[in-house]
VMD Tcl script that draws the C-alpha trace (Angstrom):
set ca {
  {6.39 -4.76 -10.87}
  {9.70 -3.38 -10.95}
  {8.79 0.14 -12.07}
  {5.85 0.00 -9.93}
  {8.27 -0.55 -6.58}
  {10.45 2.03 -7.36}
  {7.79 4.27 -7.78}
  {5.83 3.22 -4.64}
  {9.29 3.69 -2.82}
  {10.26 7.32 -4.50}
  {6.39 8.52 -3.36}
  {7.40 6.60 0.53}
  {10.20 9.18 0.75}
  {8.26 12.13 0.05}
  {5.39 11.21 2.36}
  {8.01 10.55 5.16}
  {9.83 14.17 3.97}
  {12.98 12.74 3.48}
  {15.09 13.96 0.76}
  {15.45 12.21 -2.26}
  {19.58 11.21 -2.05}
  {18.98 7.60 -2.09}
  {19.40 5.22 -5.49}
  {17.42 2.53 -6.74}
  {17.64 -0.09 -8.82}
  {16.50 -3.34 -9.11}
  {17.83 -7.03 -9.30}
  {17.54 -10.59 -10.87}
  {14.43 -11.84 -13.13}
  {12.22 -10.48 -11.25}
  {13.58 -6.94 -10.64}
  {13.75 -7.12 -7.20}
  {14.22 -3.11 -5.98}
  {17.29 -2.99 -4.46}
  {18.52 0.50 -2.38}
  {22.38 1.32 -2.57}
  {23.15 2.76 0.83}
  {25.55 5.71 1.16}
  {28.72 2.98 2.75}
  {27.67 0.69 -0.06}
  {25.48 -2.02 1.60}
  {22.18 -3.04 -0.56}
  {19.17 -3.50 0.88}
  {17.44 -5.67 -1.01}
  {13.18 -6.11 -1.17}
  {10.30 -3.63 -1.79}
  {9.04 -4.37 2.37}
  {12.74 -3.94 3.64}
  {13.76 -1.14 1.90}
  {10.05 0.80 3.49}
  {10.63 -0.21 6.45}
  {14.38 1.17 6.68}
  {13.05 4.38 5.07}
  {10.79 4.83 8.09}
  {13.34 4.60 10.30}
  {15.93 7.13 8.26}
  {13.01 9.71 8.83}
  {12.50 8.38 12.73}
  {8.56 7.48 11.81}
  {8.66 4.26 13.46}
  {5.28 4.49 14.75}
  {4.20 3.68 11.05}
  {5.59 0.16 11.76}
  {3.38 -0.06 14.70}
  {3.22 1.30 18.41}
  {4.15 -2.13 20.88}
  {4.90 -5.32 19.46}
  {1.42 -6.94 19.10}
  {0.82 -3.88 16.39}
  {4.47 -4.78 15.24}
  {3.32 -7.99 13.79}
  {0.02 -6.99 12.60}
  {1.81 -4.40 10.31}
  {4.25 -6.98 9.39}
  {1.74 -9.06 8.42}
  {0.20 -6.58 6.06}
  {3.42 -5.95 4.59}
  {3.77 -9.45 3.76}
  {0.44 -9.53 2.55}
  {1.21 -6.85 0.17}
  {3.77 -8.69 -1.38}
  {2.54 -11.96 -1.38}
  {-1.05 -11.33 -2.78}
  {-0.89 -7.89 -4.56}
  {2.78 -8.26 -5.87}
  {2.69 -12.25 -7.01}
  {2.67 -12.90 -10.58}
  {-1.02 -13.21 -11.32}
  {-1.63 -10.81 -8.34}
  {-4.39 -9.21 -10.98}
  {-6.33 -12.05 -12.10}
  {-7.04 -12.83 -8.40}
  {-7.79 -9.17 -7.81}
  {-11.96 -9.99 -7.23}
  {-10.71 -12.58 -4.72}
  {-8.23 -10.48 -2.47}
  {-10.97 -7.28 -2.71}
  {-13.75 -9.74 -1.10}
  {-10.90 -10.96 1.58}
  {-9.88 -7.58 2.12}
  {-13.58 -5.93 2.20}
  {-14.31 -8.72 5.32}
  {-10.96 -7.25 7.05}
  {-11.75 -4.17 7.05}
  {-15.63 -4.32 8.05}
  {-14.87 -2.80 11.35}
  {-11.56 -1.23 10.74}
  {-10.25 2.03 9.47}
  {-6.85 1.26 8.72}
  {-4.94 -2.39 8.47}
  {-3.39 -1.91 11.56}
  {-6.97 -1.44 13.60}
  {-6.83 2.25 14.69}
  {-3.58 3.75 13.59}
  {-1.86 4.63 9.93}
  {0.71 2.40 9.23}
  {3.37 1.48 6.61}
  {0.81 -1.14 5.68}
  {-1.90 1.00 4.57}
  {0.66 3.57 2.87}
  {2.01 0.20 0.51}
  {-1.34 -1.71 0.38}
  {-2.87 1.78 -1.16}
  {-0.12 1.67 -3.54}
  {-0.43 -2.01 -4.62}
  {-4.37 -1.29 -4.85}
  {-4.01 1.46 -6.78}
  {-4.07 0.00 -10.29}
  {-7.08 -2.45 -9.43}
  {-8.99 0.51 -7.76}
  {-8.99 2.47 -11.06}
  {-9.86 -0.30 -13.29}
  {-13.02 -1.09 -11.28}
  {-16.60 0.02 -11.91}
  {-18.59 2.44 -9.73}
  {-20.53 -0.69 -9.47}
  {-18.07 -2.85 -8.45}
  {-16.40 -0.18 -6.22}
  {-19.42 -0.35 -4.32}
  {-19.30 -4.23 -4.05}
  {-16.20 -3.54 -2.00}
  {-17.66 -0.76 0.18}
  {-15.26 -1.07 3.38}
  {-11.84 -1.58 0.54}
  {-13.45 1.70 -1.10}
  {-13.85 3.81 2.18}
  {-10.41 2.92 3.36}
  {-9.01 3.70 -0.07}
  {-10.56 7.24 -0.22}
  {-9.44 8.17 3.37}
  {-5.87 6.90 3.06}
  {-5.73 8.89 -0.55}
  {-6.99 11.87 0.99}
  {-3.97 12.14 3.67}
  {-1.26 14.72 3.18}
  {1.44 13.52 0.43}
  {-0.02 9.76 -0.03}
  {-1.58 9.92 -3.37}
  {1.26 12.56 -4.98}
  {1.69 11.09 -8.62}
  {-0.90 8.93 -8.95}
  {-4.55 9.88 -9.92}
  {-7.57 10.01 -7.50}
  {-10.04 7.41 -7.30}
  {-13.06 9.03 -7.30}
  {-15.82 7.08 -4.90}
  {-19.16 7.82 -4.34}
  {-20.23 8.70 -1.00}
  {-23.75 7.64 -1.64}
  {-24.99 4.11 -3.43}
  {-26.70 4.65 -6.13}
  {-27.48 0.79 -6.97}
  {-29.32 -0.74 -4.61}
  {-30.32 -4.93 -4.34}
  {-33.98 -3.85 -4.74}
  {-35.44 -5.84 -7.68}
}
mol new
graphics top color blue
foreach p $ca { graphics top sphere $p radius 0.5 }
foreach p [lrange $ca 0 end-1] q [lrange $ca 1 end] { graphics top cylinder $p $q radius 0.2 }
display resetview
């Protein structure tokens, strides 16, 4: 997990364009990522340290435009941590896709009808389960696999990671 954050928050900085002058590291048994500021304060937590990126690079719409979207994002962020970066988090993969898949049934991003922070960090905690998934199984999770391919298609979102290729057209069908 711990490499994983610091990655997820080195790729954060380049999609919001701010310069890379900030150091990482991470803390306790868990490797917590923790962000030395430039007076010496940490700022300790993978959802903390995002969200004070995005206001360093005055983005704040990412965190959501009044305060009803405010929480919805929040939520997501939580979310993020609690179900994709839990011990376990992969063995429960099938069952967060499904619950994920229903959310996003009528949505294109997490926060209804803008990009957020949440989509940016749920993209990069989905990552890892995306690739390991069949075509097959990709398709199983149609409305997790359309959000996935927009939000890897945006401008500086998918940077050192490698596409997920999805098919734009099922080729299994239920038809016995």
């Amino acid at each position: 997990m711990a490499e994983a954050a610091l990655k997820e928050l080195a790729s954060l900085e380049k999609y919001l364009g701010l310069k890379k002058t900030n150091k990482y590291s991470t803390k306790g048994e868990r490797k917590v990522p923790v962000l030395q500021t430039k007076d010496g304060q940490d700022i300790v937590g993978l959802v903390t340290i995002a969200c004070h990126l995005v206001k360093a690079a005055k983005q704040e719409q990412l965190l959501g435009r009044t305060r009803e979207e405010s929480a919805v994002v929040q939520q997501w962020l939580e979310y993020r941590i609690v179900q994709l970066g839990a011990p376990g988090a992969k063995e429960e993969s099938r069952s967060t896709l499904r619950d994920l898949n229903e959310y996003l049934e009528d949505k294109v991003y997490f926060g209804g009808d803008f990009l957020s922070l949440a989509d940016i960090l749920m993209y990069y905690g989905l990552h890892s389960c995306m690739v390991d998934l069949t075509v097959q199984d990709r398709e199983k999770f149609v409305n997790v696999s359309r959000w996935f391919s927009h939000i890897q298609q945006l401008p500086n979102v998918q940077q050192h990671l490698p596409r997920v290729h999805i098919m734009k057209n099922r080729i299994y069908t239920n038809v016995h």
